[in-house]
PDB file with one MODEL, atoms N, CA, C and O in Angstrom:
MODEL        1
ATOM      1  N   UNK A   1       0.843  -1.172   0.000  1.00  0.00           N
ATOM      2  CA  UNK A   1       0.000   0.000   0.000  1.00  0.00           C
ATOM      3  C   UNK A   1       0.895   1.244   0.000  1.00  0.00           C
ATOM      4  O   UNK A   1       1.799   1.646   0.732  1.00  0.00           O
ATOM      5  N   UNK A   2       0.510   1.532  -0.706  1.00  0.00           N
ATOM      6  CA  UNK A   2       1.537   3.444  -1.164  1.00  0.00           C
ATOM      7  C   UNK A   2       0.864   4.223   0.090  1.00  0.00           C
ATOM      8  O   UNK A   2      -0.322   4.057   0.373  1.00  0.00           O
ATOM      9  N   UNK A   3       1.860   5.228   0.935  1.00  0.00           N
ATOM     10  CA  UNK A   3       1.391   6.313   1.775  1.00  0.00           C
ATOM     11  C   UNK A   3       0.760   7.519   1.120  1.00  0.00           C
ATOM     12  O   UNK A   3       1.029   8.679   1.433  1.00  0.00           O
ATOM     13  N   UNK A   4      -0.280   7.081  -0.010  1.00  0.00           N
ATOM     14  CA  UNK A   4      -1.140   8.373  -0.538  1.00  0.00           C
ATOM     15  C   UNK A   4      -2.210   8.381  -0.275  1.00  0.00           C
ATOM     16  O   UNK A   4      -2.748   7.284  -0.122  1.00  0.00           O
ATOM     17  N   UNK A   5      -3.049   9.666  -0.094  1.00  0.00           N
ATOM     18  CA  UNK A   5      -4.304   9.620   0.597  1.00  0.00           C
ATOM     19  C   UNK A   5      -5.269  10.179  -1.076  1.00  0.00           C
ATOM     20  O   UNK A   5      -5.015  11.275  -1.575  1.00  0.00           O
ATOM     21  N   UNK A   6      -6.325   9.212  -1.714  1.00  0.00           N
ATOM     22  CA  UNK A   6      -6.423   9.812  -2.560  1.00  0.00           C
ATOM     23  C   UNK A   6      -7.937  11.103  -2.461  1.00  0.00           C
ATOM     24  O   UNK A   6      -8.681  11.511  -3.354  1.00  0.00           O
ATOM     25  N   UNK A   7      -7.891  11.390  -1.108  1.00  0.00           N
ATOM     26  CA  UNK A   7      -8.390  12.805  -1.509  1.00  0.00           C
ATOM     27  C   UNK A   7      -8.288  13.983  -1.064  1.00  0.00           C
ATOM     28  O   UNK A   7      -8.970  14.955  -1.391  1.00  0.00           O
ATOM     29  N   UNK A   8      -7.096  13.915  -0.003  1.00  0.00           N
ATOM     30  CA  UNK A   8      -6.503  15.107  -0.105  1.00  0.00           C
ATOM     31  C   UNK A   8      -4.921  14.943  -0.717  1.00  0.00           C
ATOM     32  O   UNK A   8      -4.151  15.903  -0.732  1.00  0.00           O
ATOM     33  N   UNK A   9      -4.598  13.786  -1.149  1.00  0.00           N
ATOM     34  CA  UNK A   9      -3.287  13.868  -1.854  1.00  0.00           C
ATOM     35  C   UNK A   9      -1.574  13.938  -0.789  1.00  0.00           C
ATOM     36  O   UNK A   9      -0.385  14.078  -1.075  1.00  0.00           O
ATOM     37  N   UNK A  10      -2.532  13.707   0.740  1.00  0.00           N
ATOM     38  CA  UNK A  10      -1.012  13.791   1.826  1.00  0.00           C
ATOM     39  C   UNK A  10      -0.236  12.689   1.167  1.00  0.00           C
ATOM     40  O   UNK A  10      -0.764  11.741   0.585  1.00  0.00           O
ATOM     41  N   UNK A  11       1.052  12.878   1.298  1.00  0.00           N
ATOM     42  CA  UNK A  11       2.179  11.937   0.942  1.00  0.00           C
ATOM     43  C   UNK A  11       3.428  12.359   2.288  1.00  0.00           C
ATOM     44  O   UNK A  11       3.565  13.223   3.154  1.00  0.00           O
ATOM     45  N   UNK A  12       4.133  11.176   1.804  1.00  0.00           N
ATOM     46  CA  UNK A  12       5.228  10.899   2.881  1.00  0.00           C
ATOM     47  C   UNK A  12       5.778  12.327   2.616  1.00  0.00           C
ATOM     48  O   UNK A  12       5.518  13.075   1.673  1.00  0.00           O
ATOM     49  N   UNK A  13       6.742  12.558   3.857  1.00  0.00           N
ATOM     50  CA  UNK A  13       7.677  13.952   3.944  1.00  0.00           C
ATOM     51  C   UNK A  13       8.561  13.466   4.261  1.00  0.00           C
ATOM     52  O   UNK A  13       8.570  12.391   4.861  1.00  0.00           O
ATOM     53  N   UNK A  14       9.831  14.305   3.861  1.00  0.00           N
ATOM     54  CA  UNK A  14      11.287  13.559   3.820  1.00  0.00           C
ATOM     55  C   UNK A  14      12.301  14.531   5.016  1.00  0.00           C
ATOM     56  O   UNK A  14      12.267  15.757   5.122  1.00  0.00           O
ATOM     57  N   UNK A  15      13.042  13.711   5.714  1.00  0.00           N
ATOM     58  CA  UNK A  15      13.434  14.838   7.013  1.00  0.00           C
ATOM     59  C   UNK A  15      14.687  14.143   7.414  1.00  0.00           C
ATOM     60  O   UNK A  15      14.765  13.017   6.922  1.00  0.00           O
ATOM     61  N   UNK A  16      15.664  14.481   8.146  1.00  0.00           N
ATOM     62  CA  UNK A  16      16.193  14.568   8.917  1.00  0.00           C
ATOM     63  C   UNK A  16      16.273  13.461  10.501  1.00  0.00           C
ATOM     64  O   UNK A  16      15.788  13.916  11.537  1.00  0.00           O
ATOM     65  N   UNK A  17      16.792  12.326  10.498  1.00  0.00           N
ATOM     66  CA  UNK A  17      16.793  12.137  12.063  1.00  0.00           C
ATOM     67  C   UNK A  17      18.275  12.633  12.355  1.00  0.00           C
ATOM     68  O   UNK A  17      19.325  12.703  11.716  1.00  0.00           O
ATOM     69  N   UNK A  18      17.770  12.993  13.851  1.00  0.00           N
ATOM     70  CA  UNK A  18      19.079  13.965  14.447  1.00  0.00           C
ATOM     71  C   UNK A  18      19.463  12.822  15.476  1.00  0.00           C
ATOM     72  O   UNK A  18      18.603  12.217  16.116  1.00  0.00           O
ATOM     73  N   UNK A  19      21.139  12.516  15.611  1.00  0.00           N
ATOM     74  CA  UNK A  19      21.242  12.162  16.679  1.00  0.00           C
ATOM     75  C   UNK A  19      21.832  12.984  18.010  1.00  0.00           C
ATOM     76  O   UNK A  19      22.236  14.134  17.838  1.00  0.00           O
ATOM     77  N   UNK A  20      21.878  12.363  19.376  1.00  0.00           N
ATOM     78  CA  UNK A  20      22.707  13.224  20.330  1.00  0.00           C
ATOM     79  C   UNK A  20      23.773  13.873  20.050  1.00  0.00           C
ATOM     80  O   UNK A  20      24.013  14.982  20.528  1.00  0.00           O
ATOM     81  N   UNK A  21      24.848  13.002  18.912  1.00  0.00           N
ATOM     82  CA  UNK A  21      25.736  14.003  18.538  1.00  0.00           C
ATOM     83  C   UNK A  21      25.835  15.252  17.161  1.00  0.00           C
ATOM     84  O   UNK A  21      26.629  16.015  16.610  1.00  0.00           O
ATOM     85  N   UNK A  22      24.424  14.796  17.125  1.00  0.00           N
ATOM     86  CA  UNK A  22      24.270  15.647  15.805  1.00  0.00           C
ATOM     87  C   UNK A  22      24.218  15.478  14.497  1.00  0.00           C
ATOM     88  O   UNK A  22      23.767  16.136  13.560  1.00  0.00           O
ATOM     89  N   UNK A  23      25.004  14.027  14.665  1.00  0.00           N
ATOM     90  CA  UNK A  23      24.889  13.512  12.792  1.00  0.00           C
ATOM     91  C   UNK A  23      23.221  13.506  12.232  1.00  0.00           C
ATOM     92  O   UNK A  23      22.235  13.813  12.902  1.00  0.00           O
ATOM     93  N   UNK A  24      23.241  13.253  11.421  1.00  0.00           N
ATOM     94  CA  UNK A  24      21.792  12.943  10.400  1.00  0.00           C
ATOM     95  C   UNK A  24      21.617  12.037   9.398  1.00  0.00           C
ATOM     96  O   UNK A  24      22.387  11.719   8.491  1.00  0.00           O
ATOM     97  N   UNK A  25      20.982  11.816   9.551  1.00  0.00           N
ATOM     98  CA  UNK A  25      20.274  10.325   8.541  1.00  0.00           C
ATOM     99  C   UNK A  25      18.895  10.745   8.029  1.00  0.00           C
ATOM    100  O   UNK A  25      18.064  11.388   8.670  1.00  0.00           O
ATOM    101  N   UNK A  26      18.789  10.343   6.933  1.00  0.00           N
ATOM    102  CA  UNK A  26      17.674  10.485   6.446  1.00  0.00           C
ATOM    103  C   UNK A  26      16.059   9.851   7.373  1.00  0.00           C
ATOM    104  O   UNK A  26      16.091   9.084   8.336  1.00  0.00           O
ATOM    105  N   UNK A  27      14.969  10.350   6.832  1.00  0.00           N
ATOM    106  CA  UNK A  27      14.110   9.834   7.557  1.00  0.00           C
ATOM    107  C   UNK A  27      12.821   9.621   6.832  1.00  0.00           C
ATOM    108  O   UNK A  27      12.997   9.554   5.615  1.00  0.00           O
ATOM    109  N   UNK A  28      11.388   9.475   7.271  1.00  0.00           N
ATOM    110  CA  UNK A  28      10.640   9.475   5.962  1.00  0.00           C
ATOM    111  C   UNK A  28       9.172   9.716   7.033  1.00  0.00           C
ATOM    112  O   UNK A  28       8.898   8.768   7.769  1.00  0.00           O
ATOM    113  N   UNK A  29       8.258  10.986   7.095  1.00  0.00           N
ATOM    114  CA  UNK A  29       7.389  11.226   8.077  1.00  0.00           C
ATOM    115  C   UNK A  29       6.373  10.257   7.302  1.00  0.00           C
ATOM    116  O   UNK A  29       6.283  10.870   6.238  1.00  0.00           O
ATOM    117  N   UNK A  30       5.576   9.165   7.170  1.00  0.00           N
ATOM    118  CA  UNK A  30       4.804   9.118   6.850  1.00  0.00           C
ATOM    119  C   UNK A  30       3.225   9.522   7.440  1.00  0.00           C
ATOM    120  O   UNK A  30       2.964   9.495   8.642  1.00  0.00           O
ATOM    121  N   UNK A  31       2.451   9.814   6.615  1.00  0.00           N
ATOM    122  CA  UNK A  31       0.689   9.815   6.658  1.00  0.00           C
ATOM    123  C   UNK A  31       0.066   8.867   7.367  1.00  0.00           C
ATOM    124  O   UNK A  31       0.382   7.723   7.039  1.00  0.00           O
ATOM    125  N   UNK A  32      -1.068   9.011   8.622  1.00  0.00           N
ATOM    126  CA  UNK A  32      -1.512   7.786   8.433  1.00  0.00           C
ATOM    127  C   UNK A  32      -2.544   7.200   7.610  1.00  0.00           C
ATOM    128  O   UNK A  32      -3.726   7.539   7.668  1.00  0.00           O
ATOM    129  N   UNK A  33      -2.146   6.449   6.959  1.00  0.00           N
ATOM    130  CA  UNK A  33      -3.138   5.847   5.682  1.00  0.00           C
ATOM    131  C   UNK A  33      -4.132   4.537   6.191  1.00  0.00           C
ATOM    132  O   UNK A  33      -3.480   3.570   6.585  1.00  0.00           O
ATOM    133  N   UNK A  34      -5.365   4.411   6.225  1.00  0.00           N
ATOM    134  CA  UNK A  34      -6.114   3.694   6.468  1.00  0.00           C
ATOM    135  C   UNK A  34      -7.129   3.609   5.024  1.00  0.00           C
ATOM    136  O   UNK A  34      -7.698   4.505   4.400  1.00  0.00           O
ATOM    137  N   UNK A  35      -7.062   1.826   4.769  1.00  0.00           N
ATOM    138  CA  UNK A  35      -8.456   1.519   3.466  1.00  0.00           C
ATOM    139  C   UNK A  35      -9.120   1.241   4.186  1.00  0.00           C
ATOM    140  O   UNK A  35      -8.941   0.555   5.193  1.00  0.00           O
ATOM    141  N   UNK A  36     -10.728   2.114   3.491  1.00  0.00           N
ATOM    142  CA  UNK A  36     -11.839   2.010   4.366  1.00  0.00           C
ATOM    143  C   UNK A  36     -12.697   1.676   3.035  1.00  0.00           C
ATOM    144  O   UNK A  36     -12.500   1.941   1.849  1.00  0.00           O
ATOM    145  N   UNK A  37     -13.793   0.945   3.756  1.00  0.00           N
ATOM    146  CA  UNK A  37     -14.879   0.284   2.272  1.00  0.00           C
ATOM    147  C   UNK A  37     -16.224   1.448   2.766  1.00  0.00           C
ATOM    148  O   UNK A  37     -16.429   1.562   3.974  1.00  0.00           O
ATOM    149  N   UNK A  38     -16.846   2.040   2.052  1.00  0.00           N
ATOM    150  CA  UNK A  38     -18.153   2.943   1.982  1.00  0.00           C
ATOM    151  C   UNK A  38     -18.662   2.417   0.710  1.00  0.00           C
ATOM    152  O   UNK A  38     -18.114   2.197  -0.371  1.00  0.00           O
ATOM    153  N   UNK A  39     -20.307   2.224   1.298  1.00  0.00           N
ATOM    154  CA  UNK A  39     -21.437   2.493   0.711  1.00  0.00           C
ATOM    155  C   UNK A  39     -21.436   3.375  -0.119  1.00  0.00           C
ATOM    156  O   UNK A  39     -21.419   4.515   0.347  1.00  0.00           O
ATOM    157  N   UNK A  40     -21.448   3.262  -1.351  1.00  0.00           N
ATOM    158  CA  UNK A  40     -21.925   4.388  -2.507  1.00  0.00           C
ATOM    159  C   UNK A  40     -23.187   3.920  -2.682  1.00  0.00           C
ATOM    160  O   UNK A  40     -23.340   2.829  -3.233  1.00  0.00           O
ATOM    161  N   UNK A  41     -24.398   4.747  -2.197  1.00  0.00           N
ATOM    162  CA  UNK A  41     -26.013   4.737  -2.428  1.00  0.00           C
ATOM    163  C   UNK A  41     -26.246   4.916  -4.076  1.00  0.00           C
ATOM    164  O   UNK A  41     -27.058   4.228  -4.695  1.00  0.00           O
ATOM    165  N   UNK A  42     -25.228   6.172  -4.824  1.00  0.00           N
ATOM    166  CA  UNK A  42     -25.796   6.582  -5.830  1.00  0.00           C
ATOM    167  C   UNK A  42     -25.393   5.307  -7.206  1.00  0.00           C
ATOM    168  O   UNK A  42     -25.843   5.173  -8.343  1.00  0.00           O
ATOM    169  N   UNK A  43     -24.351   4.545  -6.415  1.00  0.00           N
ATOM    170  CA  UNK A  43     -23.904   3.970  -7.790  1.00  0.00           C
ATOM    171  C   UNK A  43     -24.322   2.435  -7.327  1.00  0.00           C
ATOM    172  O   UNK A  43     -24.000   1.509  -8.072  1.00  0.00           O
ATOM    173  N   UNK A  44     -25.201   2.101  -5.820  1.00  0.00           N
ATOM    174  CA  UNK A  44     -25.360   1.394  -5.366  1.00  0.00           C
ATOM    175  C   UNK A  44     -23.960  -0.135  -4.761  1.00  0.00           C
ATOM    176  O   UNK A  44     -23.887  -1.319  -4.432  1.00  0.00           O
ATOM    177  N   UNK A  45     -23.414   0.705  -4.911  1.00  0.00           N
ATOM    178  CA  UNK A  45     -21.760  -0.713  -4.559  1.00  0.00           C
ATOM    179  C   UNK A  45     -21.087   0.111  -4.027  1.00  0.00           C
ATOM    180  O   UNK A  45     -21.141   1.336  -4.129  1.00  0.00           O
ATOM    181  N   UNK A  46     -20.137  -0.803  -3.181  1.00  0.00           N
ATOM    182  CA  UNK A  46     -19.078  -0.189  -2.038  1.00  0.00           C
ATOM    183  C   UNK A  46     -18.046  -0.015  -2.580  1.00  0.00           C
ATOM    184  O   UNK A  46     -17.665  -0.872  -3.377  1.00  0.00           O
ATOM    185  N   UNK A  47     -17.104   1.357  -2.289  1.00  0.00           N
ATOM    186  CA  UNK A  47     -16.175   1.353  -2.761  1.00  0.00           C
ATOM    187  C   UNK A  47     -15.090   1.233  -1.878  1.00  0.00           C
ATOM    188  O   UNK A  47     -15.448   1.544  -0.742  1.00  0.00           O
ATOM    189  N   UNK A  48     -13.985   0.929  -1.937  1.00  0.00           N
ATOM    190  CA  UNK A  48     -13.015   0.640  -1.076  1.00  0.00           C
ATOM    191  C   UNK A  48     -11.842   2.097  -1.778  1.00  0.00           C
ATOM    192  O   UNK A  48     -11.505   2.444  -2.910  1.00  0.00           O
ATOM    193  N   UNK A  49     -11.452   2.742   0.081  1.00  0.00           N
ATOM    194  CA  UNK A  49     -10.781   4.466  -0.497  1.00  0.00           C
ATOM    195  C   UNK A  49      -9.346   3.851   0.241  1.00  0.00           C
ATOM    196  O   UNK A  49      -9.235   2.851   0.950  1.00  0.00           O
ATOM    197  N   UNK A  50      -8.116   5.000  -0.276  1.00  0.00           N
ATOM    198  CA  UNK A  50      -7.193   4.820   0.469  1.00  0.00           C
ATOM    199  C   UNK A  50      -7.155   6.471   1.465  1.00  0.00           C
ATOM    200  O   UNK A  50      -6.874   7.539   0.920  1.00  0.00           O
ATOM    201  N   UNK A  51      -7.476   6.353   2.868  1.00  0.00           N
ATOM    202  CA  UNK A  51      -7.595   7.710   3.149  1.00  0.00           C
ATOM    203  C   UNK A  51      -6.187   8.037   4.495  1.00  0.00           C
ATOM    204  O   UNK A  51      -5.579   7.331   5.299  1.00  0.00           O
ATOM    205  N   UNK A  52      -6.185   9.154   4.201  1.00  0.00           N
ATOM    206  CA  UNK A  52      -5.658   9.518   5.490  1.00  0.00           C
ATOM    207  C   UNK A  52      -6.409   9.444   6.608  1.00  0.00           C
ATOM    208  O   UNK A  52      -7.605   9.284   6.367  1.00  0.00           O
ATOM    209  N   UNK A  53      -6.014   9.527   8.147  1.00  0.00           N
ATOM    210  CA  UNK A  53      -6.949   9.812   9.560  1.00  0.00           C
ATOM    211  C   UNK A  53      -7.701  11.325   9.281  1.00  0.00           C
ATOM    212  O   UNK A  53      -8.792  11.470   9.833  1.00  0.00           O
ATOM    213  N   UNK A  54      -7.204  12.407   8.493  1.00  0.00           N
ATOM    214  CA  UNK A  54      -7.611  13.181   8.622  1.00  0.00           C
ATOM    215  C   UNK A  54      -8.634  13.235   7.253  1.00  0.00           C
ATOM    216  O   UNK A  54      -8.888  14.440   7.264  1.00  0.00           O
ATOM    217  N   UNK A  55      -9.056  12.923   6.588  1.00  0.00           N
ATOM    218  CA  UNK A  55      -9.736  12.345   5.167  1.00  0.00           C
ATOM    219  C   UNK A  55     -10.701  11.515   5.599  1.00  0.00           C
ATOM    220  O   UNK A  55     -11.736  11.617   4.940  1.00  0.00           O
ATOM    221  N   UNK A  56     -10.737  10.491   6.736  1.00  0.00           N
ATOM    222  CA  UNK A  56     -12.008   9.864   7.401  1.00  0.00           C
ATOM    223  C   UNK A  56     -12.944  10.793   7.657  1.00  0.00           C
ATOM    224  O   UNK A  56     -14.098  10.872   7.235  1.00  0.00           O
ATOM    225  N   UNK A  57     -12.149  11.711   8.621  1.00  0.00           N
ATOM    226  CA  UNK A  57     -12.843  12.966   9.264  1.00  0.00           C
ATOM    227  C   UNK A  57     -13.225  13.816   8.150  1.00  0.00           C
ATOM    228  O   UNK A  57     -14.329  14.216   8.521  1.00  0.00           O
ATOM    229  N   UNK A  58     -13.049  14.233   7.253  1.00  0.00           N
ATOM    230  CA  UNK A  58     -13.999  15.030   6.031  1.00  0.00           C
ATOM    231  C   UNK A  58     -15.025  14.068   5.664  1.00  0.00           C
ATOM    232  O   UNK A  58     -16.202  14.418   5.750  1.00  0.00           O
ATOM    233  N   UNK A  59     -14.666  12.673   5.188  1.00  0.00           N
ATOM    234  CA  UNK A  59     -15.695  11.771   4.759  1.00  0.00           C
ATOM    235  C   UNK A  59     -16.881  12.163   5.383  1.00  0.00           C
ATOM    236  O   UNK A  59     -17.837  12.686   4.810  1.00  0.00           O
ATOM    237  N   UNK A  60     -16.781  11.850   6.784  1.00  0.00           N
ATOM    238  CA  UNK A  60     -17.537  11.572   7.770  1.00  0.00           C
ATOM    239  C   UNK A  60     -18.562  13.136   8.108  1.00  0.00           C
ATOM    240  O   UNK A  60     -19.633  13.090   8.712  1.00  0.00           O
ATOM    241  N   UNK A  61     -17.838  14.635   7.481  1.00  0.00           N
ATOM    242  CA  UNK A  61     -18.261  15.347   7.390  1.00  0.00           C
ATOM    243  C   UNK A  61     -19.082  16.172   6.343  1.00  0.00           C
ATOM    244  O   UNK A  61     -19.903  17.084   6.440  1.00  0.00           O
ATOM    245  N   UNK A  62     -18.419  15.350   5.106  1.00  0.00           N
ATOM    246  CA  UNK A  62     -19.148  16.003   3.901  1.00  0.00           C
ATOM    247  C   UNK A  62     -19.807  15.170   3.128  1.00  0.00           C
ATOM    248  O   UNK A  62     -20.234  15.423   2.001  1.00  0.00           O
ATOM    249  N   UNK A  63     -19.945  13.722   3.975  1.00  0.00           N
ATOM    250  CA  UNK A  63     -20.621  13.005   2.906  1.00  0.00           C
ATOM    251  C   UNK A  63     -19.962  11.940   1.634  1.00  0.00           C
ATOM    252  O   UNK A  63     -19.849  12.540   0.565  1.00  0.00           O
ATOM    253  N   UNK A  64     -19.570  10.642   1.600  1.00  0.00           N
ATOM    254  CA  UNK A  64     -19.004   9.954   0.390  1.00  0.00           C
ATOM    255  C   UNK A  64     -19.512  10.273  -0.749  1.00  0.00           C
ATOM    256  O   UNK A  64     -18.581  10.537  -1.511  1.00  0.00           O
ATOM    257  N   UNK A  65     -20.603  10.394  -1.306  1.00  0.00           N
ATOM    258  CA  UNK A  65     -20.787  11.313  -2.607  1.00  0.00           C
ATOM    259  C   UNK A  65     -20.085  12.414  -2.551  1.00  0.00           C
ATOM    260  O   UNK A  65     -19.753  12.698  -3.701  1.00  0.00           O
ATOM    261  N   UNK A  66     -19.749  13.064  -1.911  1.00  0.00           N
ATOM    262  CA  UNK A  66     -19.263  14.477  -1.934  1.00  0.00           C
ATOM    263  C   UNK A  66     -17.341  13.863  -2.062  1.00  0.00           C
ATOM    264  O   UNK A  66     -16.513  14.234  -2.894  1.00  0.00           O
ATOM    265  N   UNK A  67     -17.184  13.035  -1.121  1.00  0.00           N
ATOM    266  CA  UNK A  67     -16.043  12.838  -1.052  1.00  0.00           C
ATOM    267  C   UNK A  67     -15.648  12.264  -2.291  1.00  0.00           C
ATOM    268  O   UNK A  67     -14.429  12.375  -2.424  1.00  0.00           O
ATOM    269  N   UNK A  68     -16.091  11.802  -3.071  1.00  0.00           N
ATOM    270  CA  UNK A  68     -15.995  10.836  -4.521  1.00  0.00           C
ATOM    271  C   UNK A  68     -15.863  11.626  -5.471  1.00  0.00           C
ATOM    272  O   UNK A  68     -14.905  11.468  -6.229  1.00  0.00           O
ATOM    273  N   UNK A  69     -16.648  12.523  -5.649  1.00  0.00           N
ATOM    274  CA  UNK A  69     -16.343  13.523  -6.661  1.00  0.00           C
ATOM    275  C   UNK A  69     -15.320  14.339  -6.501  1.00  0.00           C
ATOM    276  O   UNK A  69     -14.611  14.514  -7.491  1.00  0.00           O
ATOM    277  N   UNK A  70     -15.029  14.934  -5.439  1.00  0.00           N
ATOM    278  CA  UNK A  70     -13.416  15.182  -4.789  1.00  0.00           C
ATOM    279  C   UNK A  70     -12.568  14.588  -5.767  1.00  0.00           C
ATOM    280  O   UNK A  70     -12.054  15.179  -6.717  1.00  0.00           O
ATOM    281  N   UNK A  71     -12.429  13.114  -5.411  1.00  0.00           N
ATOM    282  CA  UNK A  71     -11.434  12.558  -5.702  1.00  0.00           C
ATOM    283  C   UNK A  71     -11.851  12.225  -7.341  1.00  0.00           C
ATOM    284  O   UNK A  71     -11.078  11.547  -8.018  1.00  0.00           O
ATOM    285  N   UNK A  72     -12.904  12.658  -7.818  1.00  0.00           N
ATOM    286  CA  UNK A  72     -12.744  12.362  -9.341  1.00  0.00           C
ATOM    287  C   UNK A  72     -12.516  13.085 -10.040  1.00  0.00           C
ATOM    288  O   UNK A  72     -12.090  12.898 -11.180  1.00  0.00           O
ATOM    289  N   UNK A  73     -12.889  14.682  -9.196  1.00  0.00           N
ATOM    290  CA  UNK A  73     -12.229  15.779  -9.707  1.00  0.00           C
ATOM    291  C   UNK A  73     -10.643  15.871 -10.188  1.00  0.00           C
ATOM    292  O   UNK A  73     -10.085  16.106 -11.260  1.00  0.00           O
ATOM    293  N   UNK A  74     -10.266  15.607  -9.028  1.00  0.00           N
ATOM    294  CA  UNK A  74      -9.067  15.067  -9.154  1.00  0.00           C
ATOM    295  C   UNK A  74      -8.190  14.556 -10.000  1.00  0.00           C
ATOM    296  O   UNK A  74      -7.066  15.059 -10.030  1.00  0.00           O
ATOM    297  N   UNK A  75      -8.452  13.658 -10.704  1.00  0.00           N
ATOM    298  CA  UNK A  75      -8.665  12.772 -12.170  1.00  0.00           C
ATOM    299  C   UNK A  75      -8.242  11.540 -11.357  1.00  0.00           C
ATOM    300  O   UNK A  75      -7.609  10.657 -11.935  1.00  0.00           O
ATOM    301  N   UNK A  76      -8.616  11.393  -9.761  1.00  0.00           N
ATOM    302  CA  UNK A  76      -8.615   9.455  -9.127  1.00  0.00           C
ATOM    303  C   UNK A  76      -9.353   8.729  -9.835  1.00  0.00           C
ATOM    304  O   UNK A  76     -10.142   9.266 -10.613  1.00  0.00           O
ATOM    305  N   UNK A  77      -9.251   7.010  -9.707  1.00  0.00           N
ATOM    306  CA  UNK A  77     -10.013   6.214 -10.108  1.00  0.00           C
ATOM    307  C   UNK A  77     -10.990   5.456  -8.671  1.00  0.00           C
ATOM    308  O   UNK A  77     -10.573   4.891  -7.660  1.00  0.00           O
ATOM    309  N   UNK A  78     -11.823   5.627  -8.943  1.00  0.00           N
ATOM    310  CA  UNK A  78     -12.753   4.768  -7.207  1.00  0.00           C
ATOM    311  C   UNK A  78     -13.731   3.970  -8.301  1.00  0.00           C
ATOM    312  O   UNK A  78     -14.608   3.205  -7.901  1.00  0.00           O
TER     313      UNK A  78
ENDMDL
END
């Protein structure tokens, strides 16, 4: 599973670990990505999303029709 959220588009961030003495190593922040399956009423079948934690929370606020077209705006495939 890729760390992309396909409807707000979060992706991994690339950083820095620091140690006590200061050296650095690369690092990699990832998203948290959770697949969740929703009910699509209009097309009658479930679709299965790849979302971020914070992308549940819009779902959950604007509605999976709403969230679908989001992501088709987009040019995603669901």
């Amino acid at each position: 599973m890729s760390a992309h959220c396909q409807l707000t588009g979060a992706q991994p961030g690339f950083g820095n670990r620091i140690s006590h003495s200061h050296r650095r190593t690369s690092r990699r922040f990832d998203p948290n990505i959770q697949r969740k399956r929703y009910w699509l009423a209009g097309e009658g079948r479930y679709v299965r999303l790849t979302l971020s934690a914070r992308a549940i929370r819009t779902v959950d606020a604007i509605g999976v029709e709403a969230a679908v077209a989001r992501i088709r705006a987009r040019g995603g495939k669901v």
